[in-house]
C-alpha positions as CSV (number, residue, x, y, z in Angstrom):
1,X,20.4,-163.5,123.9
2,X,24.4,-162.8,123.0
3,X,23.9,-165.3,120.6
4,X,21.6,-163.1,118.6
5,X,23.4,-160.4,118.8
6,X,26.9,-162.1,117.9
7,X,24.7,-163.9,115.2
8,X,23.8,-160.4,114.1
9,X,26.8,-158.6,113.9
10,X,28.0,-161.4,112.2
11,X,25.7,-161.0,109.7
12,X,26.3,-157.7,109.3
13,X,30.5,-158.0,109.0
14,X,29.3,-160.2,106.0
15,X,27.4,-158.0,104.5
16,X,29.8,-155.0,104.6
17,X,32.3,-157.6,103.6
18,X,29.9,-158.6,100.3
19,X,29.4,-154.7,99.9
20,X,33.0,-154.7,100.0
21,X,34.1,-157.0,97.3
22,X,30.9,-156.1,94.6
23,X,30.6,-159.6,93.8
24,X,27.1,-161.6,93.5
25,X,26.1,-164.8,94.8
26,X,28.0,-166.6,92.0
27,X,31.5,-164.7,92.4
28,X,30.6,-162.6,89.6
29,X,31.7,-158.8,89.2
30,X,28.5,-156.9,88.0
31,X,28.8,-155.7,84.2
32,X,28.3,-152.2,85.0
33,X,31.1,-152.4,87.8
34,X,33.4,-154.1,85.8
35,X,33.3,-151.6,83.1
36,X,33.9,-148.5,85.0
37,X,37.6,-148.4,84.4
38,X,36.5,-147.5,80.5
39,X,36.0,-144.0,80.0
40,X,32.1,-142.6,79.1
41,X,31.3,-142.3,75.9
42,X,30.8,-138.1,74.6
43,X,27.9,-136.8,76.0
44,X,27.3,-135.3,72.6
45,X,27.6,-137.2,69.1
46,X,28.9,-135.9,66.0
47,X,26.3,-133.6,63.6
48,X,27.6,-133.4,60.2
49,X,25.6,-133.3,56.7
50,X,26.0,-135.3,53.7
51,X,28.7,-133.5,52.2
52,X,30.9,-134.5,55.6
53,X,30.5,-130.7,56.9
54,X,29.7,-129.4,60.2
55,X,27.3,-126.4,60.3
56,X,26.8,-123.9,62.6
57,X,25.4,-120.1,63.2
58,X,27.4,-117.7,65.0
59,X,26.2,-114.3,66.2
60,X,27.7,-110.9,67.2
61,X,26.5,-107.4,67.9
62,X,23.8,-107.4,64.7
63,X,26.3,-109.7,62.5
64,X,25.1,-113.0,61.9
65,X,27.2,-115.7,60.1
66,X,26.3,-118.7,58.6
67,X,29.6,-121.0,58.8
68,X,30.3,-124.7,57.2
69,X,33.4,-126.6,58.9
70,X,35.2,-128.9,57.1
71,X,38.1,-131.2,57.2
72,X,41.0,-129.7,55.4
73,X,44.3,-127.5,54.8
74,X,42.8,-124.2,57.0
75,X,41.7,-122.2,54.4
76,X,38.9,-119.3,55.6
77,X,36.0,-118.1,53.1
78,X,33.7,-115.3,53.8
79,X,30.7,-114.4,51.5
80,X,33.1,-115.6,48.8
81,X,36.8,-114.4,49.4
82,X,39.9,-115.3,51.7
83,X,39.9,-114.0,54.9
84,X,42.8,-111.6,54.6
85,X,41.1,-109.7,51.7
86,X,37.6,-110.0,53.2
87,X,38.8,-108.9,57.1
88,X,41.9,-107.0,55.8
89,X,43.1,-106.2,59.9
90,X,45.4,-108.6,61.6
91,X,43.8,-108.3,64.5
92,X,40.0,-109.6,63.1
93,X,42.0,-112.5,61.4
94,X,43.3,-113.1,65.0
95,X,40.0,-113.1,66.3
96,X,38.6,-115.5,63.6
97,X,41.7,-118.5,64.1
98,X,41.2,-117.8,68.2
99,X,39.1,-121.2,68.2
100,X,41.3,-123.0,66.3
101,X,44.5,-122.1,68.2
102,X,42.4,-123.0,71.7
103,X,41.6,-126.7,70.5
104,X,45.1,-126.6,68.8
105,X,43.3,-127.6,65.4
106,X,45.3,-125.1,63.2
107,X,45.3,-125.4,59.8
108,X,43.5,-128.6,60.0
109,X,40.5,-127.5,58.9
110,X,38.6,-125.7,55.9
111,X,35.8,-123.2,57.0
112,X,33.3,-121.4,54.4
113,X,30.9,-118.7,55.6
114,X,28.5,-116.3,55.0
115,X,28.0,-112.7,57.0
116,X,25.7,-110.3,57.2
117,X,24.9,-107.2,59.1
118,X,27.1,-105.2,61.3
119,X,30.2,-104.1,60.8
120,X,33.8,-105.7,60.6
121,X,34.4,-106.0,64.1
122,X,31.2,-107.9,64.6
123,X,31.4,-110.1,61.8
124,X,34.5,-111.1,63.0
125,X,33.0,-111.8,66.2
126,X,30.2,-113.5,64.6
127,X,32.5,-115.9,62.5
128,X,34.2,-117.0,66.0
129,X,31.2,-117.8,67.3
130,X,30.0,-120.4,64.2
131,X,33.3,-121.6,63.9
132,X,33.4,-122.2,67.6
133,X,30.1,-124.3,67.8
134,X,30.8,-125.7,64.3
135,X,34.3,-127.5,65.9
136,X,32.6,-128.7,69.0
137,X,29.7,-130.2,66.3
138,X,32.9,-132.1,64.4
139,X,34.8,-132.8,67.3
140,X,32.6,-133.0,70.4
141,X,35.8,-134.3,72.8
142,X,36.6,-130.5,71.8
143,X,33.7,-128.6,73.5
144,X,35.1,-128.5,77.1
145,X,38.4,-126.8,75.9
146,X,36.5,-124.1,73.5
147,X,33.7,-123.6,76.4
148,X,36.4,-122.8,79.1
149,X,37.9,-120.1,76.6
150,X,34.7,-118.7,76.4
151,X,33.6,-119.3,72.8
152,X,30.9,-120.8,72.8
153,X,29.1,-117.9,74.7
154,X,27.2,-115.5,72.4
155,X,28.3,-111.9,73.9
156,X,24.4,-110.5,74.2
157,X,25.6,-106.5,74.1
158,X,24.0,-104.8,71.0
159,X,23.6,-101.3,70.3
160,X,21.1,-99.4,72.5
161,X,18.2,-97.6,70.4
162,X,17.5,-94.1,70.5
163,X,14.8,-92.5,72.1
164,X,13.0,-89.1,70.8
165,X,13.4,-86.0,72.7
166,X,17.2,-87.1,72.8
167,X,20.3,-86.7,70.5
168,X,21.6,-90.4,71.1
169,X,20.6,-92.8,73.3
170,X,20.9,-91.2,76.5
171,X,22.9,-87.7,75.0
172,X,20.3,-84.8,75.9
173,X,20.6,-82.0,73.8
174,X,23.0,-79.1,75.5
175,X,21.2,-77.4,77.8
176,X,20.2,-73.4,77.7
177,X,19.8,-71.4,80.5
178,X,19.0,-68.4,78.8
């Protein structure tokens, strides 16, 4: 009876020592254990169009913006002119390059857009948001950086309606006593 059990825990030292070394019968490493030192292929592939343009909608408050990334010297369109005529504060152009200066891609890229609706502030904020989701399209090694930053997140607050019987949304009229 000891020599089934010796036998046994023989047996299973062997195994744990096959386990051990991840080789078949033939001394052969398995394929998909002998390529695990190579790093795994992006989860996500590359979406660009014909013209060799990433495309991408970003949206704000009630802005929506319509934005076309392309390789190039950083020049930035909207609905026709250059960004420092079109959003004439520093600190919208700010907001706009905030992508870019996140994935460290400055001037390395060409973006053309369209906005509409809203005002400046939320185009602005609209034209992140495509540009953000237009670079992780190009580059998608680039979408953990610009996620962490919080880009890639459309901000859902929008203007509240307003109800009758009140002056604004939730403003009552001033009350009378008498």
């Amino acid at each position: 009876m000891s020599d089934i059990i010796s036998a046994e825990a023989q047996d299973s030292r062997q195994s744990l020592a096959d386990l051990g070394s991840m080789k078949d019968a033939e001394g052969n490493v398995p394929a998909s254990i002998a390529n695990s030192n190579n790093p795994p292929p992006p989860i996500r592939e590359q979406e660009i169009d014909a013209h060799g343009r990433a495309y991408a909608t970003g949206k704000r408050k009630n802005a929506i913006a319509r934005v076309w990334l392309k390789p190039g010297t950083g020049k930035i369109i909207v609905n026709g002119k250059d960004q420092t005529v079109y959003f004439a504060r520093p600190t919208l152009r700010l907001v706009i390059n905030q992508p870019f200066d996140v994935a460290e891609r400055r001037d390395q890229y060409d973006v053309m857009c369209t906005v509409v609706g809203g005002g400046l502030s939320g185009q602005a904020g609209a034209v992140k948001h495509g540009i953000s989701v237009a670079l992780t399209r190009y580059e998608p090694t680039l979408r953990t950086v610009v996620k962490q930053a919080g880009f890639l997140t459309r901000d859902p607050r929008v203007v509240e309606r307003k109800k009758y019987g009140k002056a604004k949304a939730r403003r009552s009229f001033q009350f009378s006593k008498r």
